[in-house]
C-alpha positions as CSV (number, residue, x, y, z in Angstrom):
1,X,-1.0,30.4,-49.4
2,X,-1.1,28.6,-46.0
3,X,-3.2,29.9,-43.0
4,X,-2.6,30.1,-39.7
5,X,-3.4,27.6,-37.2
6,X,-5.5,28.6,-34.0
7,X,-4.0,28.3,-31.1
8,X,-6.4,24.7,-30.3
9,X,-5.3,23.7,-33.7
10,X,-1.7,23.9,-33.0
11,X,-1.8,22.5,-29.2
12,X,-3.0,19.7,-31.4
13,X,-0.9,19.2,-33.8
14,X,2.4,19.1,-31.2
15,X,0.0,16.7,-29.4
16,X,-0.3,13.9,-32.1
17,X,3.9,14.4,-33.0
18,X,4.5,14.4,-29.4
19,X,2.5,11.1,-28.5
20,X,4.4,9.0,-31.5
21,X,7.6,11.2,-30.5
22,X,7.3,10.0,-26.7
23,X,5.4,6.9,-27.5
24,X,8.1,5.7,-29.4
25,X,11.3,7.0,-27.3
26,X,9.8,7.2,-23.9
27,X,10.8,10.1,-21.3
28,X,13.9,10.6,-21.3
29,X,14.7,9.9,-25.2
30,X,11.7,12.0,-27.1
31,X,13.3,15.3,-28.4
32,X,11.4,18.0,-27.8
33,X,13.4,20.0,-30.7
34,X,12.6,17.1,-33.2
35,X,8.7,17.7,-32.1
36,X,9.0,21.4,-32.6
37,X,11.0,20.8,-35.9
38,X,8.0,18.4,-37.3
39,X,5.3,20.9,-36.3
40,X,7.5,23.9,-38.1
41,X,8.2,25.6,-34.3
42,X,10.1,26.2,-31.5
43,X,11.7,24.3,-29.2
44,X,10.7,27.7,-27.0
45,X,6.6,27.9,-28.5
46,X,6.2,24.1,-27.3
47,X,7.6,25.0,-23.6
48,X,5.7,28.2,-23.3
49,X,2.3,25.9,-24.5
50,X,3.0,22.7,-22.2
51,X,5.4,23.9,-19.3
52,X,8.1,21.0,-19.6
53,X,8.9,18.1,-20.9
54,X,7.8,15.8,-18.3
55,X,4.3,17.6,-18.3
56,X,3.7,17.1,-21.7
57,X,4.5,13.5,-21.3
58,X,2.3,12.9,-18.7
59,X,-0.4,14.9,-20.5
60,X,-0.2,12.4,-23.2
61,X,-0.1,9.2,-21.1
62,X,-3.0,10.5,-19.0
63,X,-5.2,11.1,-22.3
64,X,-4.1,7.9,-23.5
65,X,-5.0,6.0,-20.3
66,X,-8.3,7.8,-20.1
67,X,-9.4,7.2,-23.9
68,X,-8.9,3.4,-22.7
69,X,-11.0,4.0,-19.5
70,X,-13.7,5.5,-21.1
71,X,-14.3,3.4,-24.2
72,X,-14.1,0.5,-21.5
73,X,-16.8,2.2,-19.2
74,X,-18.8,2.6,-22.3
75,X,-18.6,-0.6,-23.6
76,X,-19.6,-2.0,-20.4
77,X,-22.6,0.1,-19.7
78,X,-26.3,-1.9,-18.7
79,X,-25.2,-5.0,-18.2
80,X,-22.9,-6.4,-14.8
81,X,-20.6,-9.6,-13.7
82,X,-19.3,-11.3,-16.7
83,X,-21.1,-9.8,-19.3
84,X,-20.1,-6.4,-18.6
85,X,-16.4,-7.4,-18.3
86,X,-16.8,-9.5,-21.7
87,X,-17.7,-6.6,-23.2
88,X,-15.0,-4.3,-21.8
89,X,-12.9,-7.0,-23.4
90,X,-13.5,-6.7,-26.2
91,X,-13.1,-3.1,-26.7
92,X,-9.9,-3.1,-24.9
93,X,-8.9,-5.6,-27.3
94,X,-9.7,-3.0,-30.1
95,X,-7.9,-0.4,-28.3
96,X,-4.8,-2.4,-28.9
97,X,-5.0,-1.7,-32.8
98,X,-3.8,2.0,-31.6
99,X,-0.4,1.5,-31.3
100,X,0.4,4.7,-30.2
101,X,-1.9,5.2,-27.1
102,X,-0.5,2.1,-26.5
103,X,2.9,2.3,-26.4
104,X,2.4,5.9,-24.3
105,X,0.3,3.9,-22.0
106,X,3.7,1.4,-21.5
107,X,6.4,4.1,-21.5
108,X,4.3,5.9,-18.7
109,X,4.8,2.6,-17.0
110,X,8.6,2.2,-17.7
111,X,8.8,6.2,-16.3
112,X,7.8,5.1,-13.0
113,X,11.0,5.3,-11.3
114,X,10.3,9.1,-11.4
115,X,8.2,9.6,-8.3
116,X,6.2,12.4,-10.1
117,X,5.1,9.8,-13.1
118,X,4.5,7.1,-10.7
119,X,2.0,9.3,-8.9
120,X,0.3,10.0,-12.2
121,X,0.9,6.1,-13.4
122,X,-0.7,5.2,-10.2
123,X,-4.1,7.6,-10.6
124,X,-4.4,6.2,-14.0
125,X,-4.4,2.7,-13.1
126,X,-6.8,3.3,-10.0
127,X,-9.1,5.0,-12.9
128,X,-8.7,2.0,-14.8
129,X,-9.0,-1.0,-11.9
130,X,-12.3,1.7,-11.0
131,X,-13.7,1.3,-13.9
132,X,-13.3,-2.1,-14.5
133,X,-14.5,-2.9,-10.6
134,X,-17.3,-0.5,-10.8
135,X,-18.4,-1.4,-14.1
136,X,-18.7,-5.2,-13.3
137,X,-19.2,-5.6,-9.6
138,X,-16.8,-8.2,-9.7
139,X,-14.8,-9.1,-6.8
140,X,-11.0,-8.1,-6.9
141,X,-9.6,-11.6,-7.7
142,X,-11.3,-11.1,-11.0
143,X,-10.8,-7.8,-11.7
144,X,-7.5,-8.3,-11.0
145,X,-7.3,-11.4,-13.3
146,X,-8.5,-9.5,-16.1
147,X,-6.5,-6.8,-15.6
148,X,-3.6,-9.4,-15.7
149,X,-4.7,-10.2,-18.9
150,X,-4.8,-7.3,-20.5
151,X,-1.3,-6.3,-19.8
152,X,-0.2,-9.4,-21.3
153,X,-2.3,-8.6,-24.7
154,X,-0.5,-5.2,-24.1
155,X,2.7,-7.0,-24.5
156,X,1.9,-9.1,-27.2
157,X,0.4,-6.1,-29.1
158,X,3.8,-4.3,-28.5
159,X,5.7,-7.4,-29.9
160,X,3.2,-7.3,-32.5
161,X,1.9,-10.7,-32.5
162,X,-0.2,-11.2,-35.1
163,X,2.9,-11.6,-37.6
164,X,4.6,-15.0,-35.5
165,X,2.9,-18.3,-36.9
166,X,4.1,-20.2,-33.5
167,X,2.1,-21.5,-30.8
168,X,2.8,-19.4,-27.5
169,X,1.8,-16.5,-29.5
170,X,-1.5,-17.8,-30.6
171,X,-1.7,-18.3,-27.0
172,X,-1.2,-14.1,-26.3
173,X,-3.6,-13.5,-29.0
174,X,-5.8,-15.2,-26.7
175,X,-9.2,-13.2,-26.7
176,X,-11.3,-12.1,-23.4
177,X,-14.6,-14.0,-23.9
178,X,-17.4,-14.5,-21.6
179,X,-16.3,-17.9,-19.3
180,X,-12.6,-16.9,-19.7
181,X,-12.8,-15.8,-15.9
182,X,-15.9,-17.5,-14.4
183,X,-13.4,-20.0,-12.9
184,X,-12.0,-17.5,-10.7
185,X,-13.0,-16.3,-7.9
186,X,-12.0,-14.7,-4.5
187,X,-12.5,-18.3,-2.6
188,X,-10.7,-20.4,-5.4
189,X,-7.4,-17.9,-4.7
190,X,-7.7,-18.1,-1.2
191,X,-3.8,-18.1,0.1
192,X,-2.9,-21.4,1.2
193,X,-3.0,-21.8,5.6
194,X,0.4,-21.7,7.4
C-alpha cells in the first residue's frame, strides 16, 4: 500500500525530474507532460505548484547557481587573496561531478536570449562574481581570470573529459591551484596606449 506524499515531498520530487528534464533539454525542449508522467501527475498539478514553464526553469537554474555560490563562499571562509580563491577552486571543481546542476547552470546560459532568463542569468552571475570578489578581495582582473576558468572546466565537464586520452584535454582538466593566478594582475592586463 503506497502513501501519500506531502505536499513538500511532492514539490520535490517534480524538482529532481524537472532539473535532469530541463538540464538535459534546455527551455524550450523539456516536456512538462513527460515530467508530470515520471512523477505519476498532471501536466495541470505541476502548473498549479510552479506557475509556468519558464518559472520552474528558472527556479531550478537559480538553485543550481546558488548551491555553487554557497559551497564556494564556504569553502573560502577565514582565509583571503589566493588562498581563499584556491580553496573556492577546489570545491567548484567538485561541484562539476554534479552533472545536473551543471548542465542547468549552462542551459540557463544558452536561455538568455529570453530577456526574462537573462535577467535571472545576470543576478546569478553577479551572486557568483560577489562571492568570488568578496570572498577573496581580489582585484577584478583576477576574479575575472578565475571565473574564466571555471567556465572552461564547465565545458570540459559537459564534454566529459576525463574519458579523452589526448593532450588539449589534459590541458581542460587543468586544476585551480594556489599560483595558478598570482601572475595576474590588474597592472599586468593594463590595455595597451593608443
Amino acid at each position: 500500500m503506497s502513501t501519500r506524499m506531502s505536499g513538500p515531498e511532492r514539490r520535490a520530487q517534480i524538482l529532481g525530474i524537472a532539473a535532469r528534464e530541463f538540464g538535459a533539454h534546455g527551455l524550450h525542449g523539456a516536456s512538462i507532460d513527460g515530467i508530470a508522467r515520471e512523477a505519476g501527475i498532471t501536466q495541470a498539478y505541476v502548473f498549479r505548484m510552479f506557475g509556468t514553464k519558464k518559472a520552474l526553469f528558472l527556479e531550478l537554474v537559480t538553485g543550481a547557481f546558488a548551491g555553487l555560490v554557497d559551497a564556494m563562499a564556504k569553502a573560502g571562509e577565514g582565509t583571503v587573496g589566493i588562498e581563499a580563491l584556491a580553496r573556492m577552486g577546489a570545491e567548484y571543481y567538485e561541484n562539476l561531478a554534479d552533472d545536473t546542476a551543471l548542465r542547468l547552470q549552462l542551459q540557463g546560459f544558452a536561455a538568455c536570449g529570453d530577456s526574462e532568463v537573462r535577467d535571472v542569468v545576470r543576478g546569478c552571475f553577479a551572486r557568483l562574481w560577489g562571492a568570488t570578489a568578496d570572498g577573496t578581495g581580489l582585484d577584478p582582473v583576477t576574479v575575472k581570470t578565475f571565473l574564466a576558468f571555471g567556465m572552461l572546466l564547465n565545458a570540459g565537464a559537459a564534454l566529459d573529459v576525463a574519458e579523452i586520452d589526448e593532450p588539449w584535454a589534459d590541458g581542460v582538466r587543468t586544476l585551480i591551484r594556489p599560483g595558478l593566478f598570482e601572475h595576474v594582475t590588474t597592472a599586468t592586463n593594463r590595455p595597451a596606449s593608443s
